[in-house]
N, C-alpha and C positions, 0 to 999 in steps of 0.2 A: 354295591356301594363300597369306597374304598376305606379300609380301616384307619381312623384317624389316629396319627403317630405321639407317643409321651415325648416331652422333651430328650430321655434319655434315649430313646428307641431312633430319634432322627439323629443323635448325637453318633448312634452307633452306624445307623445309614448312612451316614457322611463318612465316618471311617473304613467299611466296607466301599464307598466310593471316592476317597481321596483324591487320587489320580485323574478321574476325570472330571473336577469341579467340588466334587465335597469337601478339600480342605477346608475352601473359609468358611462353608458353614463351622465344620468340625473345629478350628481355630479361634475360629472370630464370634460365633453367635451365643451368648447367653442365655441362661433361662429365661431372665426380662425379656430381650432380643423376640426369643421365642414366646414368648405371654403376649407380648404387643401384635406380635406378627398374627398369633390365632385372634386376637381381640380386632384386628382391623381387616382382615383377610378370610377366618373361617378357618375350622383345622386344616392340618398339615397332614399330607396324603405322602404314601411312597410316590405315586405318579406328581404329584405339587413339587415333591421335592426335589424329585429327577428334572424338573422342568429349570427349579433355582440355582441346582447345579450346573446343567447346562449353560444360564446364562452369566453364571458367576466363571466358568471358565473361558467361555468366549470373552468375557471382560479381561481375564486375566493375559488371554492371548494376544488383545487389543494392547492393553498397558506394555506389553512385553515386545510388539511390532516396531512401539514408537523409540 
């Protein structure tokens, strides 16, 4: 089972992965951010959160096409 992450501990996965997607976490998400997200989704996994970044840089690569 995958170790469920402290808000400060994704705060710092996101900055260990800025570049490829964890900035907006690392920019953008709050502790609320993050309180809402495990209260409607379940904790926040290293593997969860590689998946968010993922799709937060595809997003960003989208915005940046148009």
């Amino acid at each position: 089972m995958a170790k469920h992450l402290t808000y400060e501990e994704l705060m710092d996965y996101a900055k260990q992965h800025y570049n490829r997607g964890g900035d907006m976490t690392y920019e953008c998400m709050t502790r609320e951010t993050f309180d809402m997200w495990v209260n409607l989704f379940g904790p926040m996994t290293k593997p969860a959160a590689l998946r968010m970044f993922r799709v937060d840089l595809e997003y960003e690569r989208e915005i940046a096409a148009k």
